[in-house]
C-alpha positions in Angstrom: -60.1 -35.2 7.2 -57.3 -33.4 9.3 -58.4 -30.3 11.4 -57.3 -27.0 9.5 -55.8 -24.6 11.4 -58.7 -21.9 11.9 -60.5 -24.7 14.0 -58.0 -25.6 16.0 -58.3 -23.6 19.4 -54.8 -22.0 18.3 -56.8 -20.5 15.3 -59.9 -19.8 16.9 -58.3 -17.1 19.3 -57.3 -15.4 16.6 -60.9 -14.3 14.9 -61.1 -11.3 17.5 -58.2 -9.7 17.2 -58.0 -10.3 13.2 -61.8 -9.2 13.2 -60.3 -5.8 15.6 -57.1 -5.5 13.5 -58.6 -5.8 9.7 -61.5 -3.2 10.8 -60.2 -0.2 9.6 -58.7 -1.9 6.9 -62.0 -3.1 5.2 -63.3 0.3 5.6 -60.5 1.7 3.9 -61.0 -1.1 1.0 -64.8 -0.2 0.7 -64.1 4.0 0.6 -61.5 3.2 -2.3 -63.7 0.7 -3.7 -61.7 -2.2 -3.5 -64.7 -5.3 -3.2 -64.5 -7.9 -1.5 -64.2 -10.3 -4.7 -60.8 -8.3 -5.4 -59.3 -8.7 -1.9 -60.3 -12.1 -2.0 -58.1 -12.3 -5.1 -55.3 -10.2 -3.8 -55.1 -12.9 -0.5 -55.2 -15.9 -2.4 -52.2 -14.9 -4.1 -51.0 -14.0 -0.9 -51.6 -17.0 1.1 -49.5 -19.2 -1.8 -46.8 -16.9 -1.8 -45.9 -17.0 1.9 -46.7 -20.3 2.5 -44.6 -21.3 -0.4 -41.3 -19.2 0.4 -42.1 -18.5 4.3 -42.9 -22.3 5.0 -40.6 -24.4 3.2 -38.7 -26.9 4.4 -34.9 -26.9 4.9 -33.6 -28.9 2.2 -37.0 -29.8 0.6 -39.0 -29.3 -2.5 -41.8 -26.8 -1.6 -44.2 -28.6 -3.2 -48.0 -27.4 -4.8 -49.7 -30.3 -2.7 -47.5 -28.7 0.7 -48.7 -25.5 -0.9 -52.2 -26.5 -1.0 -52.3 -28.4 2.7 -51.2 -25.3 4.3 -53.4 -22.8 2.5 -56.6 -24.8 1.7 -56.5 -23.7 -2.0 -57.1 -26.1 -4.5 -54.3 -27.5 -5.8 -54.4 -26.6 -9.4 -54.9 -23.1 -8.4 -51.7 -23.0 -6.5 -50.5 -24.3 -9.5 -51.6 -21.4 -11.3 -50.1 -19.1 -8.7 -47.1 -20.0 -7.4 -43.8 -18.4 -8.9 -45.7 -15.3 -9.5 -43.4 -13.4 -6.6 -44.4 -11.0 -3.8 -45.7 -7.9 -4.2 -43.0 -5.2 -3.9 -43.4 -2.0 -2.4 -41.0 0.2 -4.6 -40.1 3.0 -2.9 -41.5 6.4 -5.2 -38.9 8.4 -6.2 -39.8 11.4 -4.5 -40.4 9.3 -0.9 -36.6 8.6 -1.0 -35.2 11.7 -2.1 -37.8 13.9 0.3 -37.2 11.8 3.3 -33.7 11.6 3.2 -33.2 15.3 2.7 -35.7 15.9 5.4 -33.9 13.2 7.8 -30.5 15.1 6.8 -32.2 18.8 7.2 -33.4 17.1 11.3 -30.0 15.5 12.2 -26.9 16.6 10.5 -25.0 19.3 12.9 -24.5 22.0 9.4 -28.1 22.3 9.4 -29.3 22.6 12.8 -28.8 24.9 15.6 -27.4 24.2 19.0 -30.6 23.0 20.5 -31.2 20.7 17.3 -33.9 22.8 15.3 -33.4 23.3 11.6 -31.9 25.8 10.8 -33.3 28.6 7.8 -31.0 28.3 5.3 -30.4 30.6 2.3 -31.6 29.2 -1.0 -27.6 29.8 -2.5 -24.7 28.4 -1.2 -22.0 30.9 0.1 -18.6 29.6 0.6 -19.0 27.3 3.0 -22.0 28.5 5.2 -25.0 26.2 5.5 -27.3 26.5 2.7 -30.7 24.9 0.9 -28.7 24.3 -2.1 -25.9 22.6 -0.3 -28.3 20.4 1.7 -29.9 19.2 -1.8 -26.9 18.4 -2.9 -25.4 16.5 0.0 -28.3 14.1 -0.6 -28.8 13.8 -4.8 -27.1 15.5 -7.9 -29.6 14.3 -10.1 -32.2 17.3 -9.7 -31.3 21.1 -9.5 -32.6 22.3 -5.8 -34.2 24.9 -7.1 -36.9 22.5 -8.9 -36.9 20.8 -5.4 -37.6 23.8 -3.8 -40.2 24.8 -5.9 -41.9 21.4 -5.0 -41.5 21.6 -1.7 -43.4 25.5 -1.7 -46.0 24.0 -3.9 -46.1 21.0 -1.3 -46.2 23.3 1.8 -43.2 21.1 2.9 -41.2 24.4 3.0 -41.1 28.2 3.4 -39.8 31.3 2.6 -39.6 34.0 5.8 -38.6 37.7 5.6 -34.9 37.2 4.4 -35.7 34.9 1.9 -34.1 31.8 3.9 -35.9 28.3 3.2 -37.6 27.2 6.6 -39.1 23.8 6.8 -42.7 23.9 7.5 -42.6 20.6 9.7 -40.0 18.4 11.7 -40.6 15.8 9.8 -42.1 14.3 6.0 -45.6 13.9 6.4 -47.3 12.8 3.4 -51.0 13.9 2.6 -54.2 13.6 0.5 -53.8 9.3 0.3 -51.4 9.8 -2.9 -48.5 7.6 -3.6 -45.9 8.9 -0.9 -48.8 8.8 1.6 -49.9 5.3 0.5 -45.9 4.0 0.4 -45.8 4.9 4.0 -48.8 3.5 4.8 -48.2 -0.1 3.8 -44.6 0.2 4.9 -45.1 1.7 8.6 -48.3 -0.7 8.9 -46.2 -3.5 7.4 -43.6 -3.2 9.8 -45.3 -2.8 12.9 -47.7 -5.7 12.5 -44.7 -7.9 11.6 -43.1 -7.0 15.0 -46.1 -7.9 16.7 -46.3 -11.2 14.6 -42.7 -12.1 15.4 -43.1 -11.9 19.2 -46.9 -13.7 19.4 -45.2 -16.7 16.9 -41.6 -16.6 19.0 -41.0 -18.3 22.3 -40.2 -14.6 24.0 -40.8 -11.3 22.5 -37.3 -10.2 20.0 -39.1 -6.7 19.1 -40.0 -3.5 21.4 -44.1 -3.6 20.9 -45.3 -1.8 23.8 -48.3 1.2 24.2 -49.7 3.6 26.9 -53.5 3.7 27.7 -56.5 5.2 29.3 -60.1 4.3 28.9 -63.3 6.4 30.0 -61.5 9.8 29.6 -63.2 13.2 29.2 -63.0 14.7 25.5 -60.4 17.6 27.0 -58.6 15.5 29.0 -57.9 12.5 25.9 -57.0 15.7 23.7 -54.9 17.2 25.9 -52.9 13.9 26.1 -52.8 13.5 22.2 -51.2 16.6 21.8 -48.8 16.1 24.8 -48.2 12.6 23.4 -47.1 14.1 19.8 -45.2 16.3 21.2 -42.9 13.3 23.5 -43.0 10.9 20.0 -41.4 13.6 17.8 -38.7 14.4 20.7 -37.8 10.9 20.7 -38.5 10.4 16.7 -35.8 13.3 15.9 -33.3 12.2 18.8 -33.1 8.9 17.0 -32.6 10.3 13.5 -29.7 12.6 15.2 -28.5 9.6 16.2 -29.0 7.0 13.5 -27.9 9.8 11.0 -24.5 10.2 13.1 -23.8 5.9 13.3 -24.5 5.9 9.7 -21.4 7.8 8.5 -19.2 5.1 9.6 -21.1 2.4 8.9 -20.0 -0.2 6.1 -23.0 -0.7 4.7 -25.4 -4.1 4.1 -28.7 -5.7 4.0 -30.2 -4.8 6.8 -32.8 -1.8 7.8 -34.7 -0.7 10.7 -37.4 1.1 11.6 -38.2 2.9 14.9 -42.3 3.9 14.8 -44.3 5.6 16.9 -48.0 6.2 16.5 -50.6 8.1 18.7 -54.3 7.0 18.7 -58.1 8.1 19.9 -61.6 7.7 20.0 -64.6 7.9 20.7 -65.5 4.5 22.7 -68.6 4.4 24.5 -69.5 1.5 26.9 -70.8 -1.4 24.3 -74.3 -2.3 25.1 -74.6 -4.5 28.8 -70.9 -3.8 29.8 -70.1 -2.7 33.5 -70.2 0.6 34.0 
């Protein structure tokens, strides 16, 4: 019988850091009720799938007993499985249409002031001054911008102040309460980001940026005070690249490709485990 992969040393070094890594993700699984018989499910699909479009060979056949070697699943179950596609993440409607207004509201020169805030802009166009309406329909015709700006009050993505101009509530679209939009970003930020790490731990020298700042054994104040300072550098650099991505894109061609520039900020409570060095 040929070694499978998890015992392998190879393999073995990977139970910690899955173990660390899928943590938080079982305990979001078991507060939505997601059981373990279910996941179980959803990763057996999973493991054909890739294995069956990620690991083919070049010129080959991907065959179910291939299928089956690499994954461990009984043959007749691959069987059973295979064709069945990947999961796609569709992007909700109002994801793309409120992140790219947002993105256009952050980085487009008509809607910002010299120091690159976002401006307050009056719910009507007039002539040819910058305005809420115009900024809706830069980005989609389909919907009147007053039914998006009545979702955005309701939302608390926007504002109105003393003259009646809209003002965006935050600098950038922050989904909440773990509906749809929030979930969409969720599994595509998390998606991304464990794919870059992936890439550089399986390539010969690291192709993606993956890098993080940190401090253990901190007091309370001083770990809070760094969060907030920490924010406060991500979203500098988050909106200079949407200025500047925003600006490349209006002479761009078009294709295939995306990209995603991430940032996150992270912190706990970690006391010393149990017989560790002080």
């Amino acid at each position: 019988m040929s070694k499978t992969a998890a015992n392998t040393p190879e393999g073995t070094s990977l139970h910690a850091p899955l173990a660390r890594l899928l943590r938080p993700l079982v305990r979001l699984c078991i507060g939505r009720g997601i059981t373990f018989p279910a996941l179980t499910t959803l990763l057996r699909e999973l493991y054909v799938n890739v294995a069956e479009y990620d690991f083919a060979l070049s010129g080959k056949e991907q065959t179910d007993s291939r299928v089956s070697l690499l994954t461990g699943i009984h043959r007749k179950e691959v069987s059973r499985l295979r064709g069945a596609g990947a999961p796609v993440s569709v992007v909700p409607a109002v994801v793309s249409r409120t992140s790219r207004i947002v993105a256009r509201w952050l980085a487009d020169p008509r809607f910002t002031d010299a120091a690159g805030h976002p401006l307050a802009l009056p719910r009507l166009a007039e002539g040819e001054a910058p305005s809420f309406e115009g900024l809706v329909s830069s980005i989609t015709r389909d919907l009147r911008p007053r039914a998006v700006l009545d979702e955005w009050l309701d939302r608390g993505l926007a504002r109105l102040d003393a003259e009646d101009r809209v003002v965006l509530a935050e600098a950038a679209y922050v989904p909440k309460g773990g509906g749809e939009p929030q979930l969409y970003y969720f599994g595509r930020n998390l998606h991304d980001h464990i794919a870059a790490s992936v890439a550089n731990v399986m390539g010969e020298t690291p192709r993606f940026l993956e890098r993080a700042v940190h401090y253990d054994g901190l007091s309370r104040e001083l770990a809070e005070r760094l969060e907030r300072r920490a924010k406060e550098i991500a979203m500098e650099a988050l909106q200079q690249a949407n200025r500047e991505a925003h600006a490349a894109c209006e002479t761009d061609p078009g294709g295939t490709h995306r990209w995603n520039f991430g940032l996150y900020v992270y912190g706990e409570d970690a006391p010393p485990a149990p017989g560790a060095d002080a």
